[in-house]
C-alpha positions in Angstrom: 47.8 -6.1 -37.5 45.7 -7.0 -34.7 42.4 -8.1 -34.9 39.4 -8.3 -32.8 36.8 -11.1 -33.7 32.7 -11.7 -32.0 31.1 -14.0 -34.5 31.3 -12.9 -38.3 32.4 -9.7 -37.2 36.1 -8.8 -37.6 37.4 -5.6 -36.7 41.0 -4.6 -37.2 42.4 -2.0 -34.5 46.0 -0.4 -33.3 47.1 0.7 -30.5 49.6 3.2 -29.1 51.1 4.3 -25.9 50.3 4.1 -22.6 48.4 5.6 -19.9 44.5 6.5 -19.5 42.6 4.5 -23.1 41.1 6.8 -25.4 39.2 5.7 -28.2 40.1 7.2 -31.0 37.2 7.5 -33.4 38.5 8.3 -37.8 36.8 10.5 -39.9 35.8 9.8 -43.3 32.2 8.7 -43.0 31.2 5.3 -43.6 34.8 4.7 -44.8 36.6 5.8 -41.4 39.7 3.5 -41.6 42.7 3.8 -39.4 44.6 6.7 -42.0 42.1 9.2 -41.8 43.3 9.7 -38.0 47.0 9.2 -38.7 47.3 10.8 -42.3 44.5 12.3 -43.5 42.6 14.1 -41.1 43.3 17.3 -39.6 46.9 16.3 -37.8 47.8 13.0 -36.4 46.5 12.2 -33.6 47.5 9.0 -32.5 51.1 10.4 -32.8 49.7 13.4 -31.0 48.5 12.0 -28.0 50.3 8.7 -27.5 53.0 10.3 -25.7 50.6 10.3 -22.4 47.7 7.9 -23.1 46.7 4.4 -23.9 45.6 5.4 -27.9 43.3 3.2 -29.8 41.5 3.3 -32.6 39.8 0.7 -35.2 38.8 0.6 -38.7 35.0 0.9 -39.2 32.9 -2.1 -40.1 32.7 -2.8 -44.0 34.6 0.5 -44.8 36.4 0.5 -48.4 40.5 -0.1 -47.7 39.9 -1.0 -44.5 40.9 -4.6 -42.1 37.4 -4.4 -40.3 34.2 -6.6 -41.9 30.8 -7.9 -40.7 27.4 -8.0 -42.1 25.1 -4.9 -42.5 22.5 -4.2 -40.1 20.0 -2.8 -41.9 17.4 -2.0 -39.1 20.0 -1.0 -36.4 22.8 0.8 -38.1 24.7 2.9 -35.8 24.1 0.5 -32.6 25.6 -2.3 -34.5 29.2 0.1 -35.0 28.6 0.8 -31.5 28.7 -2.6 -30.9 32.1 -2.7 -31.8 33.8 0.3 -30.5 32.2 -1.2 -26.6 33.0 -5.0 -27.9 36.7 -3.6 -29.0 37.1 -2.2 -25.3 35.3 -5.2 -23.6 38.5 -7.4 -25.5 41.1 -5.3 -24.4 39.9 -5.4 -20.9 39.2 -1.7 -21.1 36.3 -0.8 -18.7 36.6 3.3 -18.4 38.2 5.1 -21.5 37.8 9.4 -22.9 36.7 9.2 -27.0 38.3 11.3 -29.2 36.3 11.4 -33.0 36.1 13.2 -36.1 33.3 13.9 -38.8 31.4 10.9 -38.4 32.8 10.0 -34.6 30.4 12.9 -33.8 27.4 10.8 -33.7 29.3 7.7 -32.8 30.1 9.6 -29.4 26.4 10.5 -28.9 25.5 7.6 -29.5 28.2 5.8 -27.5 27.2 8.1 -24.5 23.1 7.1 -24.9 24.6 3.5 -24.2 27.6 3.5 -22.3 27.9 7.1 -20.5 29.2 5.7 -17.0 32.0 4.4 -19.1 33.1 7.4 -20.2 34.2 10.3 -18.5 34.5 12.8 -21.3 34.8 12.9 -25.2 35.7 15.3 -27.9 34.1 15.8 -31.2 36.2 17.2 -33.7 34.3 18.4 -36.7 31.3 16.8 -36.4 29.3 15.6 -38.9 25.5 16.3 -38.8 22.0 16.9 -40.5 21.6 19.9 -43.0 17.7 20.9 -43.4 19.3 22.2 -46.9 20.8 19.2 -48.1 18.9 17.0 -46.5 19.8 13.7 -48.9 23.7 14.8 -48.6 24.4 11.6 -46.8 22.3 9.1 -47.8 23.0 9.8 -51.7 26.9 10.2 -51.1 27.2 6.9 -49.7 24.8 5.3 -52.6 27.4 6.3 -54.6 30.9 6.5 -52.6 30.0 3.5 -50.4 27.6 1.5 -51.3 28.9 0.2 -54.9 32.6 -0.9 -53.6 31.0 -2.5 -51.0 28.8 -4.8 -53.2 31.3 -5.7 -55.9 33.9 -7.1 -52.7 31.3 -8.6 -51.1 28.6 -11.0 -52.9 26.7 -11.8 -49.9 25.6 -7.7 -49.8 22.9 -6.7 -52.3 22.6 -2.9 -53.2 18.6 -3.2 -52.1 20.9 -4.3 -48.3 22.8 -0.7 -49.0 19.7 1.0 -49.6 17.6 0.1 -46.6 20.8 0.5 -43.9 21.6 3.9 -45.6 17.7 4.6 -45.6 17.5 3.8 -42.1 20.9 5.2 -40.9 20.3 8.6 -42.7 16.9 9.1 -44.2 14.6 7.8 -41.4 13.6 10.6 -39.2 16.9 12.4 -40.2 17.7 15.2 -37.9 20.6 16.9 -35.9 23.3 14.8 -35.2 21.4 11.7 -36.0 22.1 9.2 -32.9 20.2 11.0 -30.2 17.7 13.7 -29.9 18.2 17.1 -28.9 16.6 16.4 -25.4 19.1 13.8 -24.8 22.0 16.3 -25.2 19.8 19.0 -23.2 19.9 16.0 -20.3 23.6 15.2 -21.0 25.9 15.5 -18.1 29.5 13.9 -19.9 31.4 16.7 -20.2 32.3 17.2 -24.2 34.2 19.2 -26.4 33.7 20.4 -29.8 35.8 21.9 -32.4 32.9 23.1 -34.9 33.9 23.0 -38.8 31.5 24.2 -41.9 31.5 22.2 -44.9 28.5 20.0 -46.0 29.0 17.5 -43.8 30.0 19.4 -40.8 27.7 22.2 -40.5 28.5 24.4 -38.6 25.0 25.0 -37.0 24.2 21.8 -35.3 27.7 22.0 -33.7 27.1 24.7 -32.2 23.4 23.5 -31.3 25.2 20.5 -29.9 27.6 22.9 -27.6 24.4 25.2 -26.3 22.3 22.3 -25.0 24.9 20.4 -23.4 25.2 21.3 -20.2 28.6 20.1 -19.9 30.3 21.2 -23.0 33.4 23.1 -24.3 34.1 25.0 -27.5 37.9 25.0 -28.9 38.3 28.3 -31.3 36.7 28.1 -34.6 38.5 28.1 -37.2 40.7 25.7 -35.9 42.3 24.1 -38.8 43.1 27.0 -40.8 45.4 29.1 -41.0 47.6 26.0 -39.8 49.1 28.1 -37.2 46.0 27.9 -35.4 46.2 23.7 -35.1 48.6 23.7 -32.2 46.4 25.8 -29.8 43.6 23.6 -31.0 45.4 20.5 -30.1 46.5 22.1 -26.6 42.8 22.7 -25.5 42.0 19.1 -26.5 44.8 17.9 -24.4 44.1 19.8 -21.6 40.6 18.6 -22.0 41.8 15.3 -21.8 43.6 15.4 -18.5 41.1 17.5 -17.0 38.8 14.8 -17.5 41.1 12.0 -16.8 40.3 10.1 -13.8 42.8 10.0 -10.7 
């Protein structure tokens, strides 16, 4: 069980196969750990992909059954996850890697590309999470509830009013499309990206699509894509002929 370690911040990763690095992003929200890629998301795809690249993925700062810890950064939220996804590379000696993420790896790879773009030379988002003008408390009250409490009772140096103001300010402060960056970033965008839309709360299905108009870059993969199952393995084919498309030479 490998670890990576900057100050009080711990992050456990794993790593598979070999070739170009991708970065491997979990779903499952402010929970992502390592089995939402491998067994509980969509299909497996550190298996998947391992048999031609460098695979790595991590589990995400503070989430519940997860290796990875650190304290809460209340007034800078997503930058400090991004901190560790760059800081995770930066250890393995990684300068250029493609990003591969799910539900909540959708802002993460925004957010990523604001920061670090001439690191990467392409990235997939696979049902990405986003903003909902209709729910617009979905994520900020899920995680009072889902996240928050856990969090607390394993960790007495984290107060619930910590919770509150890092979920205020990750999801509740000028909440809007895809969270990380503005639409006028993605309009100015020139990464190529790929994006396999979903639509359930979380995902909608709307700012996806948003997402895949105003970059001027992107790909969409069919939608549905994960149902019926026989669908999946054309789904997985476009992503990995994204991937070597995109794969520098």
């Amino acid at each position: 069980m490998p670890f990576y370690e900057r100050g009080d911040v711990r992050i456990h990763y794993e790593e598979a196969g070999s070739g170009f690095p991708v970065l491997m992003i979990p779903g499952g929200g402010l929970n992502s750990t390592i089995p939402f890629l491998t067994e509980k998301g969509p299909f497996n795809a550190l298996a998947e992909f391992s048999d031609e690249f460098r695979c790595i993925t991590l589990d995400l700062r503070n989430a519940e059954g997860g290796g990875s810890s650190g304290p809460l950064e209340p007034d800078r939220p997503w930058d400090s996850h991004t901190d560790d996804q760059l800081g995770l590379m930066d250890h393995l000696g990684i300068d250029r890697f493609l990003v591969l993420g799910f539900c909540i790896g959708g802002p993460f790879i925004w957010n990523l590309l604001k920061r670090a773009a001439h690191r990467i030379p392409a990235a997939i988002l696979a049902q990405p999470s986003g903003f909902r003008p209709e729910k617009p408390a979905l994520f900020y009250d899920n995680n009072m509830t889902g996240w928050g409490p856990a969090l607390v009772a394993r960790r007495p140096d984290i107060s619930m009013d910590q919770v509150e103001r890092y979920l205020r300010r990750m999801y509740a402060t000028d909440p809007d499309f895809v969270f990380t960056v503005t639409r006028d970033f993605v309009r100015q965008c020139q990464t190529p990206v790929m994006i396999l839309p979903d639509d359930v709360p979380a995902h909608p299905y709307a700012v996806a699509m948003d997402a895949a108009m105003l970059a001027p870059q992107a790909q969409l993969s069919l939608y549905p894509w994960k149902d019926p199952k026989e669908r999946m393995p054309l789904a997985i084919r476009h992503m990995r002929s994204f991937l070597r498309a995109h794969t520098p030479r």
